[in-house]
C-alpha positions in Angstrom: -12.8 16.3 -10.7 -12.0 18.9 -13.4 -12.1 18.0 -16.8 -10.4 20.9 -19.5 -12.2 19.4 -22.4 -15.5 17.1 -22.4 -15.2 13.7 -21.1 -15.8 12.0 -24.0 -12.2 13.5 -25.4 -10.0 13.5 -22.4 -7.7 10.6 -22.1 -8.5 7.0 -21.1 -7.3 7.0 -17.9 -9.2 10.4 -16.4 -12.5 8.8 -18.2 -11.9 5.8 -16.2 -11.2 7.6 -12.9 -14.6 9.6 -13.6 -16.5 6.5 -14.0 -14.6 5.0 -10.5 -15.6 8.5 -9.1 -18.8 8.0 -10.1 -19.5 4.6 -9.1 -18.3 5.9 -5.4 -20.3 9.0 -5.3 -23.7 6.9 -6.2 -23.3 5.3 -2.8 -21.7 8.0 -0.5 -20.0 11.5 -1.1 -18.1 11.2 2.2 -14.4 13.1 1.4 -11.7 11.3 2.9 -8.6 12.4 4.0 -6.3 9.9 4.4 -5.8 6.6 2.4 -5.0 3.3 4.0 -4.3 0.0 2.2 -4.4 -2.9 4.3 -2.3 -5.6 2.9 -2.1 -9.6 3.5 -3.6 -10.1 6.7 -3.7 -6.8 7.8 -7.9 -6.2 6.6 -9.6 -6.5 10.4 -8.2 -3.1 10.7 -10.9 -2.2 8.2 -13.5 -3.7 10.6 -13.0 -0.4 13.2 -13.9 1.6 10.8 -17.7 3.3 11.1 -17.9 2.9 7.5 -20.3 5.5 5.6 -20.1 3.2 2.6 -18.0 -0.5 1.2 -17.5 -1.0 -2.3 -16.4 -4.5 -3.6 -14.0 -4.1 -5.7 -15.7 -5.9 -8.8 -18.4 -2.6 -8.7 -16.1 -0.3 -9.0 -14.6 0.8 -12.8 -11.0 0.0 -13.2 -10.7 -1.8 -10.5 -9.4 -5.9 -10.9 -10.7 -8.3 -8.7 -8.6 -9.2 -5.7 -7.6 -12.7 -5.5 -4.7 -13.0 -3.6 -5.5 -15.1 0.6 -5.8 -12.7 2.7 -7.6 -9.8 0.4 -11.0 -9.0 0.8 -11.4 -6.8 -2.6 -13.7 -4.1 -0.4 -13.1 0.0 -0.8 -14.5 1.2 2.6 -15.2 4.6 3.6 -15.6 6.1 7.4 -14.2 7.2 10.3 -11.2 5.9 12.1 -9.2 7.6 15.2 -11.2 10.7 14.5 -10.1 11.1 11.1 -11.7 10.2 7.3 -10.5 7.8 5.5 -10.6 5.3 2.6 -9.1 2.0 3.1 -8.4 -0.8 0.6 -9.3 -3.7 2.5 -7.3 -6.0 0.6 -5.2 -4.5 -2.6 -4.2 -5.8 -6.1 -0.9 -7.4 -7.5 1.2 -7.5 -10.6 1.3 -11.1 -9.9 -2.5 -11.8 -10.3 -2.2 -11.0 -14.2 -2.8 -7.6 -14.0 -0.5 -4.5 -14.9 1.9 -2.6 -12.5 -0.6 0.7 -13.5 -4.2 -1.5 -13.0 -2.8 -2.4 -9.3 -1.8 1.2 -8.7 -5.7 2.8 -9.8 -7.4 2.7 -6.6 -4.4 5.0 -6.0 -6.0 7.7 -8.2 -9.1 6.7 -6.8 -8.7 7.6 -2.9 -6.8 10.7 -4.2 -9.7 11.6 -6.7 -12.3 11.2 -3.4 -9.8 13.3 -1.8 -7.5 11.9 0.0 -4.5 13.5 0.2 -1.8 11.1 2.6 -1.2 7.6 2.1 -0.8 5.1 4.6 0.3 1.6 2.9 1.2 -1.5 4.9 2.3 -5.0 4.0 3.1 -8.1 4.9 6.8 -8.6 4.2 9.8 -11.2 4.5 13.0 -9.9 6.9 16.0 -9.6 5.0 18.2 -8.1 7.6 18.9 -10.4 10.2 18.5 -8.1 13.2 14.8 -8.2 12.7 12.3 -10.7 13.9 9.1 -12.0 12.9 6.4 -10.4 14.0 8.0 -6.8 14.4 7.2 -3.5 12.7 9.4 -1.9 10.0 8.8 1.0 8.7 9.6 1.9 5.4 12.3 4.3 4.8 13.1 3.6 0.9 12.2 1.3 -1.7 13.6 -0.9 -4.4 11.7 -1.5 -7.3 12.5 -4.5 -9.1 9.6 -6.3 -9.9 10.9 -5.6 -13.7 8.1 -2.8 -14.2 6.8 0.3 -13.0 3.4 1.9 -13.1 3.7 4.8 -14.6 4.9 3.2 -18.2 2.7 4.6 -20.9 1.6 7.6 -21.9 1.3 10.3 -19.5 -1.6 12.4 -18.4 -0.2 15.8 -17.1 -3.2 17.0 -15.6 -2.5 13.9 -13.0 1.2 13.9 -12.5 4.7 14.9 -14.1 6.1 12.9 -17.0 9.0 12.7 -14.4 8.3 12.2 -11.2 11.3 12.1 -8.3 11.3 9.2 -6.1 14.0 10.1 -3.9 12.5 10.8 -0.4 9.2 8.7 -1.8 8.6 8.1 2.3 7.5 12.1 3.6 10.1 12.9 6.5 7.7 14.8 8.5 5.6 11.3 8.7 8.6 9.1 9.5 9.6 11.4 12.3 5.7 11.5 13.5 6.0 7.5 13.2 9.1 7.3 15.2 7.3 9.3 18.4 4.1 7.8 18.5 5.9 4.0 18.3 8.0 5.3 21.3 4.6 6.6 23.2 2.9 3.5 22.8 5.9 1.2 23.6 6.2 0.1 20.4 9.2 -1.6 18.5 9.4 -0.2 15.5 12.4 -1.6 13.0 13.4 0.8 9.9 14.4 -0.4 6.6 14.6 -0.5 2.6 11.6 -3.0 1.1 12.6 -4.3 -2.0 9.6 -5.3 -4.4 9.5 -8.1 -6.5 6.5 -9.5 -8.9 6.1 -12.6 -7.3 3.9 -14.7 -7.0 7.5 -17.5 -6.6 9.0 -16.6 -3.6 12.6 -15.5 -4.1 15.5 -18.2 -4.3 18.6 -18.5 -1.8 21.0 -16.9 -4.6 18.2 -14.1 -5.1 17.8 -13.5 -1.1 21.3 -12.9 -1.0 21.8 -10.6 -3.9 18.9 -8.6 -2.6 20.4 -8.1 0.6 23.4 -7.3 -0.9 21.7 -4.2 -2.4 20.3 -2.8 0.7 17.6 -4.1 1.1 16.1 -4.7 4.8 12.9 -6.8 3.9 11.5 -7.9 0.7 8.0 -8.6 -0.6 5.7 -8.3 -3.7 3.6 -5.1 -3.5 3.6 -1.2 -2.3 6.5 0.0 -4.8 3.9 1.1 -7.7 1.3 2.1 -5.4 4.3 4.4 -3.9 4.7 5.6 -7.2 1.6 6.6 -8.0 0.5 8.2 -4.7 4.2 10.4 -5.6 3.1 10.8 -9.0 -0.2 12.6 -7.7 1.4 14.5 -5.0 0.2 12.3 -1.8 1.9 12.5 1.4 3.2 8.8 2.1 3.8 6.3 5.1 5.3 2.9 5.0 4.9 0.5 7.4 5.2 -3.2 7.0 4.7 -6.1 9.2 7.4 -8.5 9.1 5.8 -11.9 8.4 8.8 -14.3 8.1 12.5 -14.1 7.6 13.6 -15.0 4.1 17.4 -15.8 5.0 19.2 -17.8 2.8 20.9 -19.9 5.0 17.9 -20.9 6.7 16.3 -24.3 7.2 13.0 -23.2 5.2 10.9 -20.4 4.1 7.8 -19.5 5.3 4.5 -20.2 3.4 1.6 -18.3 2.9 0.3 -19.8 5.5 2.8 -18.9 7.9 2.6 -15.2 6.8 -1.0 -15.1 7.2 -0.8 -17.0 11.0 2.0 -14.0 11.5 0.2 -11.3 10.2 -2.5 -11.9 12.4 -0.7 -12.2 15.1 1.2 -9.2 14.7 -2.3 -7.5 14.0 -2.8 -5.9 17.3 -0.1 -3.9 17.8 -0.3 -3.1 13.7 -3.9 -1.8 14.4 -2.7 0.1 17.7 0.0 1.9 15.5 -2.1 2.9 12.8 -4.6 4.6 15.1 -2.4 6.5 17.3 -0.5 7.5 14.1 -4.0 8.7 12.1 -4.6 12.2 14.5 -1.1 13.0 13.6 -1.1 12.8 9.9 
């Protein structure tokens, strides 16, 4: 990292990133390319990588601990489908009592080691009531209204604009790439608008339908600030989100985390499958 004037006077947030950066470096100096977070239930994707080096979370500076089911709270660096990555096995959320700008760090981080595309998945509820459980979306836009955003607070040009456009958050080069390798490998790939909210309630039957009524195609409670950051840096981003449930109102129930968790394992195969036939082509 470059640093225009000594560490000691350069703003909070690059002194924490050197320290993260640090903390990495003293086990590994592998340079990855490409970023991957894993969300609920998606980690044993983590396990096929030939990892040079895993973090937990708690030794690494600026990182919260991860506590949500599902999360494994490990940074792991290595090889997958040829190419080098950093993968969040497991990532952080508003709802865990931490900010919108502390879940989006190990952001910074991967992009600091060098990565310079983003791959982020979740585990998400259908909205739009062609989709099934157990299918693929992939993320075409986003909603943000989790009733914050991660880039509030003072801003640190030398890491990102004061202002940075969202519109086309989702690079078009990778959603067409996304499209042909799901039709190569036979997969069913649904497209959509995820909507983000803080959590951790699960939304209510007026809520469900008001979201639905804005657009959005599957809702959840992640990926929107991590989105942002990644934007705010410059990284090259893919969305792809495992549909876990359906939250539709007029249904008899809604899942629990349980049932997302059974889905999302379920589901993990073909997730896995994608994600490595994607990789060569990012």
């Amino acid at each position: 990292m470059m640093h225009p004037m000594p560490l000691s006077e350069a703003p909070p947030l690059q002194r924490t990133l050197h320290d993260a950066v640090d903390a990495v470096r003293a086990h590994t100096d592998f340079a990855p390319e490409i970023a991957l977070i894993l969300g609920s239930g998606l980690g044993p994707l983590a396990d096929e990588i030939a990892a040079q080096a895993t973090l937990p979370y708690r030794e690494i500076p600026g990182f919260a601990p991860s506590t949500a089911p599902g999360h494994a709270g490990e940074l792991i660096l290595g090889t997958l489908a040829g190419r080098d990555v950093v993968a969040m096995k497991g990532r952080l959320h508003v709802y865990e009592g931490i900010t919108a700008a502390q879940a989006a760090f190990p952001v910074r981080l991967m992009h600091a080691l060098g990565a310079r595309s983003l791959v982020v998945s979740n585990a998400c509820g259908g909205l739009n009531p062609h989709f099934r459980a157990g299918e693929i979306m992939l993320q075409l836009d986003f909603i943000n209204f989790t009733g914050t955003n991660a880039l509030i607070g003072p801003n640190d040009e030398a890491l990102g604009p004061r202002f940075p456009v969202a519109f086309d958050a989702y690079d078009p080069e990778y959603l067409e790439t996304a499209r042909a390798v799901a039709r190569r490998e036979d997969i069913r790939l649904c497209e959509g608008v995820y909507l983000a909210i803080s959590g951790p309630s699960y939304a209510s039957r007026a809520e469900l339908r008001m979201f639905r009524g804005f657009g959005a195609d599957a809702i959840g409670m992640s990926t929107v600030h991590e989105v942002l950051v990644a934007r705010h840096q410059g990284l090259r981003v893919l969305g792809l989100s495992v549909v876990t449930d359906m939250a539709l109102p007029d249904g008899e129930r809604h899942a629990d985390e349980g049932d997302v968790l059974e889905t999302a394992a379920r589901t993990g195969p073909t997730f896995r499958r994608l994600v490595k036939a994607l990789l060569p082509h990012l």
